[in-house]
C-alpha positions in Angstrom: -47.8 29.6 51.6 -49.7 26.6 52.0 -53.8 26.0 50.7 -55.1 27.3 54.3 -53.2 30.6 54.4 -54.6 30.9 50.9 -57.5 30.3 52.2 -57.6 32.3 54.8 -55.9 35.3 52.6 -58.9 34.9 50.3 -61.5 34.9 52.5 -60.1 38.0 54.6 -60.2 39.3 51.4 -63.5 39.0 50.5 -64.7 40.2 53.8 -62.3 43.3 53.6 -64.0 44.8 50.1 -67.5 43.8 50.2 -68.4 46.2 47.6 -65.9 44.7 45.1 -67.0 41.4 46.0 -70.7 42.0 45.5 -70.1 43.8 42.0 -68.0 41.2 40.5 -70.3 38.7 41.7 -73.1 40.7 40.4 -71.4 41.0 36.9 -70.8 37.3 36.5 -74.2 36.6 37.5 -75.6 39.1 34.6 -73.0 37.4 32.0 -74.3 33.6 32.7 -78.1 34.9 32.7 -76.8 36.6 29.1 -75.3 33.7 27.2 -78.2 31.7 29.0 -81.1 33.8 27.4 -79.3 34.3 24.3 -79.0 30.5 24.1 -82.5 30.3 25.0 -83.7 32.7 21.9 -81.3 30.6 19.6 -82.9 27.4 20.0 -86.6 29.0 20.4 
């Protein structure tokens, strides 16, 4: 397999479980914002 099956693999992927997708993305999201804001109230 070379990078643009990968590729390809991956983005098929993505497409195929759209729910999965959006709440992974959704939980990394929430967990940056968090150790932003807690960051944020540290050095306040």
């Amino acid at each position: 397999m070379n990078l643009d099956e990968g590729l390809r693999l991956a983005w098929q992927t993505v497409i195929a479980n759209k729910l999965r997708t959006f709440l992974t993305t959704l939980g990394i999201v929430i967990g940056v914002m968090s150790v932003i804001g807690m960051m944020s109230i540290i050095n306040a």
